[in-house]
C-alpha positions, 0 to 999 in steps of 0.5 A, a space after each residue: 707285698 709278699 702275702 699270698 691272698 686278697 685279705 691279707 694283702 689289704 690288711 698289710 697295705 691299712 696297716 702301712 697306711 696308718 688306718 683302721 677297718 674303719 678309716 678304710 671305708 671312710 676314705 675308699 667308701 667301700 662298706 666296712 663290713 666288705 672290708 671286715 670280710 675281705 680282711 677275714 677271707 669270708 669274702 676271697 675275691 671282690 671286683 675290680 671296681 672295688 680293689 680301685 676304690 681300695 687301691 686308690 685310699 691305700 696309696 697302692 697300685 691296684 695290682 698290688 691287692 689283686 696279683 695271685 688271685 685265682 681266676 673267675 670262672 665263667 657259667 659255661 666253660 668253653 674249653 672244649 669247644 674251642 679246643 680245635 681251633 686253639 690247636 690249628 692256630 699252629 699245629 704242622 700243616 697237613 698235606 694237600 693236594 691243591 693250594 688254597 684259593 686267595 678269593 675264595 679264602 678271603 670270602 672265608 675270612 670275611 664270614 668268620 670275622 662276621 660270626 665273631 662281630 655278631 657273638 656267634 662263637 659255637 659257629 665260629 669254632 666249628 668253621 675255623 680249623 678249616 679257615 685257618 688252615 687255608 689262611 696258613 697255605 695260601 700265606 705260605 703259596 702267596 705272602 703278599 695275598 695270605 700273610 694280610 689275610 693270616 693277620 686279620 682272621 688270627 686278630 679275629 680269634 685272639 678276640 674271640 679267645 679272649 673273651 672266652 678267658 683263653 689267654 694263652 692261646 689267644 696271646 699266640 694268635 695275636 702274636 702271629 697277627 701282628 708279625 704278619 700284619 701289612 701296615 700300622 694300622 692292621 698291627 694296631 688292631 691286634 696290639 689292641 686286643 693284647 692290651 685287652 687281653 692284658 686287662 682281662 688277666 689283671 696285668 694292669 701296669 703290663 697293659 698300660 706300658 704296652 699301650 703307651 709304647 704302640 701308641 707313641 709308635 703309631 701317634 700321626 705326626 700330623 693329624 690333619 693329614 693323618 687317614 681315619 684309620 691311623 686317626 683310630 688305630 692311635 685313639 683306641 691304645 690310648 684308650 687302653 692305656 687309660 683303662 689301665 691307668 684307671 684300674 691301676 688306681 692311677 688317675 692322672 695318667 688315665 686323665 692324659 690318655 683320654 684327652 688324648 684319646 677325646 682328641 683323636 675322637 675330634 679329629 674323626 668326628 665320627 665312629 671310623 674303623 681302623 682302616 679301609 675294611 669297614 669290619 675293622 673295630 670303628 673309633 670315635 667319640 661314642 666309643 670315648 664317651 663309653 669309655 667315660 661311662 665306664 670310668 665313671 662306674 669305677 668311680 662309683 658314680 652310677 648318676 654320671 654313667 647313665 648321664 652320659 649313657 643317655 647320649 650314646 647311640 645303641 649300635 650293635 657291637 661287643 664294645 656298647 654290650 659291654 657299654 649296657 653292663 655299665 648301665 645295668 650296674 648303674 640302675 641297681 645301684 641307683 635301686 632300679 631294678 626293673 630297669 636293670 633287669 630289662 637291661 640284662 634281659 635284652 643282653 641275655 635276648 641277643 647275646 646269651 653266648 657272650 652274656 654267659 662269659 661276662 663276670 660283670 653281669 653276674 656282679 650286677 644281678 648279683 646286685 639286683 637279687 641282694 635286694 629282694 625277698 622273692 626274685 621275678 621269673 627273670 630274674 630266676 632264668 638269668 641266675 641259671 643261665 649265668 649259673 648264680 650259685 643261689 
């Protein structure tokens, strides 16, 4: 398709499928009048959840609506703060006068990734110059001690970077991780946020293909003697190949990927990191079964998602936040929005930083305010602090 926006590239694809506005909705169970807006460019831009459902009645890959799109903008732009940081990544190396301390840089490490585990991004962007610039020397001083170092905190910033929409920059950090990883499992943890990054840019067939390669490169030859961190390394890409598949209107390799995926899980039997640092992103059959929830909402099946929401344990990590919009989206839609309010409230309570780059959140009380002739307290605080145009 050669058009250049969302409205045109649908109404070219309906066409070539034979359908009218009408059959569209029908067959996608997108509301026609969405449709009508989307065609006539009233509406510019629309959900990824809704591009699939379009995608999938058009017999087109998802991307094939969604390429060209201008690029959502957070409630509060982050550029500027991490703008150091996006500088030391691979700015020259000053000089010093004494070489960096492997002990002493390890501890240093250990606490940026904390802050980045725990959402504390204003903090982690203040400290990480000087981290990465004495994981840059001592990986220089001492590679058998720096470069395992260098790949785990770049692996750490790329995250971070990502979420904050800060592609490019993120996508030279994770170059840098995995060039410098010490084994299979620490490169994983980095390609995996590349096929994330990939995902957040709508990169979708790009994503995939870059899943399914790593995760055939790292699939154990024997998962019984395979460690739990080989074990999750294969099982969280083949969860990123099936996210793709899904978004890209592509259900059955989204199906393989996640048996696949459930099986790895099996093998676990519980959530293990990817490798001995238990600070490693952890794998097992919660995060699966998040990751069905998530299918479930592109599916439209808001009943399915807190079906399967209601046996996931709560844990304190950036994968059940993004786990909770899910089913915050799926309370609204199911018209519940006291508790959909309470969900993105408690979000918003314990991580406002990370809350406020979430387009998804926007989305659900987006929702939850179309419904009311009055909003509550909350629901005016939350409009302002992902700043909702009202």
């Amino acid at each position: 398709m050669h058009a250049d926006n969302l409205g045109d590239r649908i109404r070219q694809a309906r066409q070539l499928a034979g359908l009218t506005q009408n059959e569209l909705s029908q067959v996608s169970g997108v509301s026609v009048s969405l449709v009508r807006k989307l065609e006539q460019g009233t509406v510019a831009d629309t959900r990824a959840a809704t591009a699939r459902k379009l995608a999938a009645a058009l017999g087109v890959p998802t991307t094939a609506l969604m390429q060209s799109e201008q690029e959502w903008k957070p409630a509060v732009d982050t550029g500027n703060m991490w703008a150091p940081a996006v500088r030391a990544i691979s700015a020259p190396m000053p000089p010093v006068e004494e070489a960096a301390e492997a002990a002493g840089t390890a501890d240093a490490v250990r606490a940026a990734i904390e802050l980045q585990r725990a959402r504390r991004y204003s903090e982690l962007a203040a400290v990480l110059p000087a981290v990465l610039r004495d994981v840059r020397l001592l990986a220089a001083d001492d590679p058998h001690e720096g470069r395992p170092l260098l790949a785990e905190i770049m692996q750490a910033v790329g995250s971070a970077l990502v979420q904050h929409r800060q592609f490019d920059a993120a996508d030279r950090a994770l170059g840098i991780a995995i060039d410098h990883a010490a084994d299979g499992t620490q490169a994983a943890a980095a390609i995996n946020t590349r096929c994330w990054l990939l995902l957040r840019r709508g990169q979708l067939a790009d994503a995939e293909a870059e899943a399914v390669r790593w995760a055939d490169d790292t699939e154990p030859r024997r998962l019984s003697r395979a460690t739990p961190g080989q074990v999750s390394a294969w099982g969280w890409l083949l969860l990123r190949a099936a996210a793709a598949a899904a978004r890209n209107a592509r259900p059955g390799e989204a199906g393989t990927a996640l048996r696949l995926a459930a099986a790895a899980a099996a093998v676990t039997g519980r959530e293990a990191p990817m490798g001995r640092d238990p600070l490693r992103r952890a794998y097992g059959p919660a995060t699966v079964a998040r990751k069905r929830a998530e299918d479930a909402a592109i599916m439209g099946r808001p009943d399915r998602v807190l079906s399967i929401a209601a046996n996931i344990p709560s844990t304190d990590t950036t994968d059940h936040r993004r786990h909770l919009l899910d089913v915050a989206h799926a309370q609204a839609e199911l018209k519940r929005p006291a508790d959909a309010m309470e969900t993105l409230m408690g979000l918003h309570a314990s991580s406002p930083e990370w809350l406020a780059q979430q387009r998804y959140a926007g989305d659900v009380l987006t929702l939850v305010i179309s419904r009311r002739r009055t909003l509550t307290e909350d629901m005016r605080e939350l409009a302002g602090a992902l700043q909702l145009s009202q």
